[in-house]
C-alpha positions as CSV (number, residue, x, y, z in Angstrom):
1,X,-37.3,5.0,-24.2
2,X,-35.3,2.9,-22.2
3,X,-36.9,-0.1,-20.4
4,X,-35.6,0.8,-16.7
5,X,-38.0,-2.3,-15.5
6,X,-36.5,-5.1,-17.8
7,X,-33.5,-4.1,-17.6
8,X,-33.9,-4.4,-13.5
9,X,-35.7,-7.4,-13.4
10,X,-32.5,-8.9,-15.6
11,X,-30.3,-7.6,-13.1
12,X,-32.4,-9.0,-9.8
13,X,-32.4,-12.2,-11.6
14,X,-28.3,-12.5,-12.1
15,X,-27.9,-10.9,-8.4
16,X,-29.8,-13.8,-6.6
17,X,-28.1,-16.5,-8.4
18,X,-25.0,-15.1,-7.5
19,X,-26.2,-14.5,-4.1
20,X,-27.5,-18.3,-4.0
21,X,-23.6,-19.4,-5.9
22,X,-21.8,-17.5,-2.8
23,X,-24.1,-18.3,0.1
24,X,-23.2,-21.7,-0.7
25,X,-19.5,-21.5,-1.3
26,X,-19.9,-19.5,2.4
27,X,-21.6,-22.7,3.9
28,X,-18.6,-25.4,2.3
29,X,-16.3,-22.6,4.4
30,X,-17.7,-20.8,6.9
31,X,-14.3,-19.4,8.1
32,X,-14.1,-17.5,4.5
33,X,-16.3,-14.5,5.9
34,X,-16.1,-12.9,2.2
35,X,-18.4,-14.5,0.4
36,X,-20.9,-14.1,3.6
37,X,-20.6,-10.1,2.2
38,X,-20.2,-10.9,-1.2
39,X,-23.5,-12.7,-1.0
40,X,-25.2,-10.2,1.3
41,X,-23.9,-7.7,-1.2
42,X,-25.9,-9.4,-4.5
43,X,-28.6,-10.0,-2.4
44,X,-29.3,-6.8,-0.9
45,X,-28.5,-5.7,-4.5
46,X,-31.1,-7.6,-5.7
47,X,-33.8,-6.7,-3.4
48,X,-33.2,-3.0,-3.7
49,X,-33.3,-3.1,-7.3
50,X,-36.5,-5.2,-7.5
51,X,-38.1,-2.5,-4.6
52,X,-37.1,0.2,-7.4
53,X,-39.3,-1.8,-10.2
54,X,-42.4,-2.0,-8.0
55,X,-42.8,2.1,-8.4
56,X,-46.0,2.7,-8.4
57,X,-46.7,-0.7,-7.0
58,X,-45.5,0.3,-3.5
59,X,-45.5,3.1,-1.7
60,X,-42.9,5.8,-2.6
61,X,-41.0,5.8,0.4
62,X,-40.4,2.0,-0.2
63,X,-39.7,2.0,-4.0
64,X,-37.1,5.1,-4.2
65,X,-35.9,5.9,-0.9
66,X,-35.4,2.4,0.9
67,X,-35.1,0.8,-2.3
68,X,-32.2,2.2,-3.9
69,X,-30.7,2.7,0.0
70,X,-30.9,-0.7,0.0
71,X,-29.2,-1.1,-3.3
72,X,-26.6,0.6,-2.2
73,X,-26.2,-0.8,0.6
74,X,-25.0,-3.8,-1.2
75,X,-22.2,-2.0,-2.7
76,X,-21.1,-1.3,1.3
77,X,-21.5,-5.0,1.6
78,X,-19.0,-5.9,-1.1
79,X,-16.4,-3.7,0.0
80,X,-16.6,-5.3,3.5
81,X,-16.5,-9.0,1.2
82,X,-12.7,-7.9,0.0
83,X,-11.5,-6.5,3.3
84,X,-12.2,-9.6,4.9
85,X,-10.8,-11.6,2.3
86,X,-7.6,-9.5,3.3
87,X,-8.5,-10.3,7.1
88,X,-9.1,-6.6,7.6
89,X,-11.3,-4.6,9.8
90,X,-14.4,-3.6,8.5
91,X,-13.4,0.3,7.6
92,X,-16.6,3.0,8.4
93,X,-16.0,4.4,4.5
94,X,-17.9,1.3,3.0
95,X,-21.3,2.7,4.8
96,X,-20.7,5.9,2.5
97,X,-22.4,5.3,-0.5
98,X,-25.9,4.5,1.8
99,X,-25.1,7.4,4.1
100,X,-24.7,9.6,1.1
101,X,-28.4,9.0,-0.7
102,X,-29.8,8.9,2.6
103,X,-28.7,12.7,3.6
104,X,-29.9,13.8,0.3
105,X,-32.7,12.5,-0.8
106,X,-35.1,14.1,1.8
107,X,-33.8,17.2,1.0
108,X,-37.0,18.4,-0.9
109,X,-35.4,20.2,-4.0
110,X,-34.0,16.5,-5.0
111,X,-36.9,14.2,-3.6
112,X,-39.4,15.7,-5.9
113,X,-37.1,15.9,-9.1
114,X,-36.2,12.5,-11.0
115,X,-33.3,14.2,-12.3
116,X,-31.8,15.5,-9.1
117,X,-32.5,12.0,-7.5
118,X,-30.7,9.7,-10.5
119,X,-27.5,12.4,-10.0
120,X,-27.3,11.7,-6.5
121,X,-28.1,8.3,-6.8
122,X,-25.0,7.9,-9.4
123,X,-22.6,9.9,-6.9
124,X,-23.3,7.6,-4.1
125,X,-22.9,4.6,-6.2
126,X,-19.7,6.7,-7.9
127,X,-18.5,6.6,-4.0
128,X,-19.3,2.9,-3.9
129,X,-17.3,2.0,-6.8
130,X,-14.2,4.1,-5.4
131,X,-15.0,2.5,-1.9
132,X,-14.7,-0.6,-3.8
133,X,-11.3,0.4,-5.7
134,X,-9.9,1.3,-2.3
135,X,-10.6,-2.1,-0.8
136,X,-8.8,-3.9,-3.4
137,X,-6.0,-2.4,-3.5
138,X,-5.5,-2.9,0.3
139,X,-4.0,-5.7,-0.4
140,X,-1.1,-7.8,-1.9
141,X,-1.3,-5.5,-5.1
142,X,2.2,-7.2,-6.4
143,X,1.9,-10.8,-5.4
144,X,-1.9,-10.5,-6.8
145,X,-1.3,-9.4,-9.7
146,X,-5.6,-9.5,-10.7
147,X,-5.9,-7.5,-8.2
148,X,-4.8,-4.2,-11.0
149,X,-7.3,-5.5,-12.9
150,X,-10.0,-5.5,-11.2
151,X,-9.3,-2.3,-9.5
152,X,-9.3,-1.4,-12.9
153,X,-12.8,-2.1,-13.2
154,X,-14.0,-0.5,-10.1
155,X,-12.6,2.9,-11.3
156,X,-14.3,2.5,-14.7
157,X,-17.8,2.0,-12.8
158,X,-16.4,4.7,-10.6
159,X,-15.8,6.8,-13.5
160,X,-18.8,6.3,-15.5
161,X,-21.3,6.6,-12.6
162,X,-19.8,10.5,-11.4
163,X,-19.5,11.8,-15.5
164,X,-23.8,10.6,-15.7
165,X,-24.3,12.5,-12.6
166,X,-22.1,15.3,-13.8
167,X,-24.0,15.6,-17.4
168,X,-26.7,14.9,-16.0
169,X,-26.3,18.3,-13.7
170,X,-24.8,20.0,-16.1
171,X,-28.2,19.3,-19.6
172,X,-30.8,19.8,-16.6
173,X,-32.6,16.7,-18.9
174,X,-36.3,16.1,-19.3
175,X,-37.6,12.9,-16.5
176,X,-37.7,10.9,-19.8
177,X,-33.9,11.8,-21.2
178,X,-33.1,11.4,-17.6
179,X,-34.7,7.9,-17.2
180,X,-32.5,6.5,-20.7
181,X,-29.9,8.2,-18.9
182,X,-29.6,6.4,-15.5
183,X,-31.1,3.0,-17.3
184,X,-28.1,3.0,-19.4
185,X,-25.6,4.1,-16.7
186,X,-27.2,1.2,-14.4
187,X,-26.7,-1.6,-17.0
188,X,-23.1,-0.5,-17.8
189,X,-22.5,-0.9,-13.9
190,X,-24.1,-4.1,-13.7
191,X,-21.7,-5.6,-16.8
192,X,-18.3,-4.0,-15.2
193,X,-19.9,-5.9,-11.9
194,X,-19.9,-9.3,-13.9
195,X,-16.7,-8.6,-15.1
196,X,-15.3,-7.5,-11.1
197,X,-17.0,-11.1,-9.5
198,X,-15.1,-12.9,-13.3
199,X,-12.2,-11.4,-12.0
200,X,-13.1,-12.1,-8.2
201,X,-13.5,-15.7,-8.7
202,X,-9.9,-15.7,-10.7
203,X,-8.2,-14.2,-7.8
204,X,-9.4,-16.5,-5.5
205,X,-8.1,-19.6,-7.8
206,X,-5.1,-17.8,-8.2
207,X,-4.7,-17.7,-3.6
208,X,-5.5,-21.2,-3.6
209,X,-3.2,-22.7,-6.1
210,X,-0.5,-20.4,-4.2
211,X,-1.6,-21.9,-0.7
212,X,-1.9,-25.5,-2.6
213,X,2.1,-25.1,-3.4
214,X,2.7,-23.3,-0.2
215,X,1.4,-27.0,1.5
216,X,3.5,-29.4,-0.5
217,X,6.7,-27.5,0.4
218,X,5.8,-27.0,4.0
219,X,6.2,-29.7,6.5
220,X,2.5,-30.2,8.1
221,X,3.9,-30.5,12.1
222,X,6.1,-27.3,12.2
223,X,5.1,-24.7,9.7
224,X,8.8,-24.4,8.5
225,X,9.5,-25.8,4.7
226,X,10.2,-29.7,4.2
227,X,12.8,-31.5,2.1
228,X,11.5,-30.6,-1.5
229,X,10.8,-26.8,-0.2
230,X,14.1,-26.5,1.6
231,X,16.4,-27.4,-1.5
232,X,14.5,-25.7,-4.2
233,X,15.9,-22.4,-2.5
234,X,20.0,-23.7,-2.5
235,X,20.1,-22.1,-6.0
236,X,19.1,-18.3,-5.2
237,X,21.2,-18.9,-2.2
238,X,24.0,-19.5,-4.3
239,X,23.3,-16.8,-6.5
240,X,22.9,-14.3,-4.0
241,X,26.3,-15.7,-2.2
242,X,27.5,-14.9,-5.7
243,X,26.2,-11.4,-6.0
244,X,27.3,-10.5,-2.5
245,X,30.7,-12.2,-3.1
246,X,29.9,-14.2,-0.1
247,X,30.1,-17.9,0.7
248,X,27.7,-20.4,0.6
249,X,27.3,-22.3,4.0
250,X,24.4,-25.5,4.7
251,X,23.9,-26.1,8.6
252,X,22.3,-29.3,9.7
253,X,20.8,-29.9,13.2
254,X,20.1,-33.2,14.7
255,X,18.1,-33.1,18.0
256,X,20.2,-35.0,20.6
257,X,18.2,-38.4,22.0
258,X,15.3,-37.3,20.7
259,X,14.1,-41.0,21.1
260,X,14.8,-40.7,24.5
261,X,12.5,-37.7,24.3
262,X,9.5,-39.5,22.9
263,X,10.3,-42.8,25.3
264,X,10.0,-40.6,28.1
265,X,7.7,-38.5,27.5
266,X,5.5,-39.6,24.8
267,X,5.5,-38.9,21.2
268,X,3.1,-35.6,21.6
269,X,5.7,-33.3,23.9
270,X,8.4,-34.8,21.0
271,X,6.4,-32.8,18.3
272,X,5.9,-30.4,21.2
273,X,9.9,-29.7,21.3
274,X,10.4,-30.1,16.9
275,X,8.1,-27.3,16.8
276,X,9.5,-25.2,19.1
277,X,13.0,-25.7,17.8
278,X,11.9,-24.7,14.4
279,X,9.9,-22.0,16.0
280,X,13.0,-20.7,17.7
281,X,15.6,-21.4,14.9
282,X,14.3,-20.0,12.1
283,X,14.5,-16.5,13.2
284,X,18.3,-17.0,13.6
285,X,18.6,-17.7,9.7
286,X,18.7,-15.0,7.1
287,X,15.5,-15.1,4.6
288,X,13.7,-18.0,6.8
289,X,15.3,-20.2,4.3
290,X,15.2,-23.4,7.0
291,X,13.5,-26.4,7.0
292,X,12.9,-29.6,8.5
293,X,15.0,-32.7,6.1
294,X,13.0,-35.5,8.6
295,X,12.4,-36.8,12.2
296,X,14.5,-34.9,14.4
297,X,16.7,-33.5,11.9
298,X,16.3,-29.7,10.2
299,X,18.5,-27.8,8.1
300,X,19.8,-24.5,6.6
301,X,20.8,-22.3,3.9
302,X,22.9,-18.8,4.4
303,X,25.0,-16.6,2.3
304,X,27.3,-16.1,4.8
305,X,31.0,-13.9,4.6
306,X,33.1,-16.5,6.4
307,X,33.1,-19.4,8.9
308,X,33.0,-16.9,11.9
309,X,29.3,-16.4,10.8
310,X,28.6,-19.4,10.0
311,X,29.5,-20.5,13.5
312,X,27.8,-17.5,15.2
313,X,24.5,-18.3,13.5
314,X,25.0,-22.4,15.0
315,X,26.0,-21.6,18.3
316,X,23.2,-18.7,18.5
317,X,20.3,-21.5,18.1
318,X,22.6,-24.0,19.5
319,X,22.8,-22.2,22.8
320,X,18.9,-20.7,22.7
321,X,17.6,-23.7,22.2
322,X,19.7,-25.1,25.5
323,X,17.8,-22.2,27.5
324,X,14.6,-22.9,26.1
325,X,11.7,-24.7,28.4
326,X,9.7,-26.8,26.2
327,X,6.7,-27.9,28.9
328,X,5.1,-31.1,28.3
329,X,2.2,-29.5,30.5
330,X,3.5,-32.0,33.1
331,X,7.5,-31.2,33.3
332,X,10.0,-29.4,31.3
333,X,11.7,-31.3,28.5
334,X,15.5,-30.9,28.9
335,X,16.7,-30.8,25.0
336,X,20.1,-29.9,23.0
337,X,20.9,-30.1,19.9
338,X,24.2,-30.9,17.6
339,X,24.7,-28.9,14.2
340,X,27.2,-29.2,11.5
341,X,28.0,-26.9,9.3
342,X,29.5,-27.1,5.4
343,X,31.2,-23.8,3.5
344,X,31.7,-23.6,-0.1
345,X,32.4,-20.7,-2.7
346,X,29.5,-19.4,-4.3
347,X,31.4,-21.0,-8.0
348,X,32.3,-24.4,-6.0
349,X,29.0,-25.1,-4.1
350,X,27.2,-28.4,-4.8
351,X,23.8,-28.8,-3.0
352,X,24.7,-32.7,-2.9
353,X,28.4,-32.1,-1.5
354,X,28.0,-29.7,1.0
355,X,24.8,-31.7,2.3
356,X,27.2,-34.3,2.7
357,X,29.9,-32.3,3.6
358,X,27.5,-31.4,6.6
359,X,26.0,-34.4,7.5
360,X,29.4,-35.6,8.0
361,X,30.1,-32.8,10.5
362,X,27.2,-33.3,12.2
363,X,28.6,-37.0,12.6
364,X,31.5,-35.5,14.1
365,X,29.6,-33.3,16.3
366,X,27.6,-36.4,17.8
367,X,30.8,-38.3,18.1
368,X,32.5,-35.3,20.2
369,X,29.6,-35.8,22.6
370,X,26.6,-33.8,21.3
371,X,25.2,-30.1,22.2
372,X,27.8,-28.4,19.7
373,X,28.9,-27.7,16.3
374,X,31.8,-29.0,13.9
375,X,32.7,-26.6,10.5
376,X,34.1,-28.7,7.6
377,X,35.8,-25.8,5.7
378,X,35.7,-25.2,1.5
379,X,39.0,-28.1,2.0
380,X,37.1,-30.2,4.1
381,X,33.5,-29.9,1.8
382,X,35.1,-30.2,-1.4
383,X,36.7,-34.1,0.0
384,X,34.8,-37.4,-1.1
385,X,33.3,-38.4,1.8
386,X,36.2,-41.1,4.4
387,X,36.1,-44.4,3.0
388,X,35.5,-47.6,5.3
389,X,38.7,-49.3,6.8
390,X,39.7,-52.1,4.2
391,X,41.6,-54.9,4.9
392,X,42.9,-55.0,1.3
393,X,44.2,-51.2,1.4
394,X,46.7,-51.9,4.2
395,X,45.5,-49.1,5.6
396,X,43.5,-47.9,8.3
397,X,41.1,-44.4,7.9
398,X,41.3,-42.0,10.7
399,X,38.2,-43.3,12.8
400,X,36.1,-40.6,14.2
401,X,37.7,-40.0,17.4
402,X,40.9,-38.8,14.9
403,X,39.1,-36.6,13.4
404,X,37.1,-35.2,16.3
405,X,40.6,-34.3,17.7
406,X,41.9,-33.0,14.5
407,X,38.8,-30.5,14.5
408,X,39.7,-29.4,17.8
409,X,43.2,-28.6,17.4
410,X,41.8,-26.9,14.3
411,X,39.3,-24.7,15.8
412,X,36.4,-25.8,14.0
413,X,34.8,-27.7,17.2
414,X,32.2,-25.3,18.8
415,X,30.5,-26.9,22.3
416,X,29.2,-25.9,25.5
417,X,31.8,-25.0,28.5
């Protein structure tokens, strides 16, 4: 015969510490609400079970009926840990498996048979584990890849809980056959629930590695990706240019006098106006793929299909950002902002030309008196950058007012009326 009271006094055991582990985690981060449940869940767990071991040591009504609704009640408790860890409302199906032995185990036909209570007692904790399945897979199934896994597990325990309860309805067993019955269907849950919190604890190492990356290619001030995160997307830019037979454009934005800015009105309303430009800008590039290169300066990445777009895209932020009030809480900031843009083939972009190629633009753009954009074409990206005069070449460079005009007779010098 199956020793139902070991075997529960083994599981009480492992669902305290585990409450004790997770309480704990849930002090170092209170925000983390999950393992608040999860703990709640293994401890109410544990109490319930250790309420069933007393029978005979405390009244009935104590031992079977609160103490396996209590039990059970720990299931609901889990399934709240997971939707929270999803930042999800609290659904009214995780109070099933409670709700369900509850409503049946007064009914007098099963409160006076073991057998009738172990099968209901396995359907509610059948509903549990499906409760459970459903929860998980709520969330980022493909991202989280664990998450199949341990979905997995929940419809085992799921599985295994409703085929006892449906043998057990269908042999009619002796209290005895019935006991090594639910005993054995208990322990098999409680191993597929140490494998579930295994794989638990993996997924949440898995989130925080991705948010540990997510933070060293994100810039800390405005949310938007820094220098390192910004240029690891240029090459699925280019292939996607490629695959769309597109070109390949980089747009840089300076912030005009943006000392002036922070002179005036101190350095807080100046990280007051970078985040609202990158607030603003970014949902003017395709994919997001924008970032901030340092200071006052951001850029971009688009597959684009010519310069027209290119240009649209520019003078879209270009003139938003002109119309947007950035309050200091004291006055309105007035702010503009210069962009230059580089084009290239998809086959002929270089991240470190067209960069240059743009940043060379943008040098126009400030020169042609700020609050507009200059294009350097595939020509004009593809060029080594304009030497220094030298006295020894006999020759002079165009100087930057030359080229400024040469942009505007070309077209290619976009700026406010």
């Amino acid at each position: 015969m199956f020793n139902i009271a070991t075997g529960l006094a083994i599981w009480c055991s492992e669902a305290m510490t585990l409450a004790l582990v997770l309480f704990v985690a849930w002090r170092h981060n209170v925000r983390n609400e999950a393992y608040l449940y999860w703990g709640l869940g293994f401890l109410l767990t544990g109490m319930g079970f250790a309420m069933v071991a007393l029978r005979g040591e405390i009244p009935s009504v104590l031992s079977i009926e609160a103490g396996n609704a209590i039990a059970l009640l720990g299931q609901s408790a889990w399934v709240a840990g997971f939707l929270a860890l999803d930042r999800k409302r609290i659904e009214w199906w995780a109070l099933l498996p409670p709700v369900i032995w509850l409503a049946g185990v007064f009914l007098p036909w099963v409160n006076s048979d073991y057998s009738n209570r172990v099968v209901l007692y396995n359907l509610a904790s059948a509903t549990g584990a499906t409760a459970l399945a459903m929860a998980v897979a709520a969330g980022d199934m493909r991202r989280e890849r664990t998450r199949v896994k341990l979905m997995g597990v929940f419809v085992i325990q799921g599985c295994l809980c409703f085929g006892s309860a449906l043998m057990m309805a269908l042999t009619l067993p002796s209290d005895i056959e019935a006991t090594n019955l639910g005993g054995a269907s208990a322990m098999a849950s409680a191993f597929l629930l140490t494998i579930a919190f295994a794989f638990t604890c993996r997924l949440i190492m898995e989130r925080s590695e991705r948010h540990l990356r997510a933070l060293t290619l994100t810039d800390s001030l405005t949310g938007v990706l820094n220098r390192r995160g910004l240029l690891g997307y240029f090459d699925a830019t280019r292939e996607k240019a490629h695959d769309d037979q597109r070109q390949v454009a980089v747009l840089l934005f300076d912030l005009d006098h943006f000392k002036r800015v922070n002179d005036r009105f101190g350095h807080q309303s100046g990280d007051a106006v970078l985040t609202a430009f990158a607030r603003m800008a970014r949902q003017y590039i395709p994919n997001n793929i924008f970032g901030r290169m340092g200071g006052e300066e951001f850029a971009a990445f688009a597959a684009v299909a010519d310069q027209t777009e290119a240009e649209a895209i520019a003078e879209a932020i270009r003139t938003e950002f002109c119309r947007l009030p950035v309050s200091t809480g004291e006055a309105i900031v007035p702010v503009t902002v210069s962009i230059g843009i580089a084009l290239a083939s998809s086959i002929e972009a270089n991240i470190d030309k067209l960069i240059s190629a743009a940043d060379r633009a943008l040098y126009a753009a400030k020169a042609a008196g700020r609050n507009c954009t200059v294009t350097f074409g595939e020509a004009e990206a593809a060029a080594p950058a304009p030497a220094t005069p030298s006295s020894t070449a006999g020759e002079l460079v165009p100087t930057v007012d030359d080229q400024v005009e040469a942009l505007r007779r070309m077209g290619t010098l976009s700026r406010a009326g």
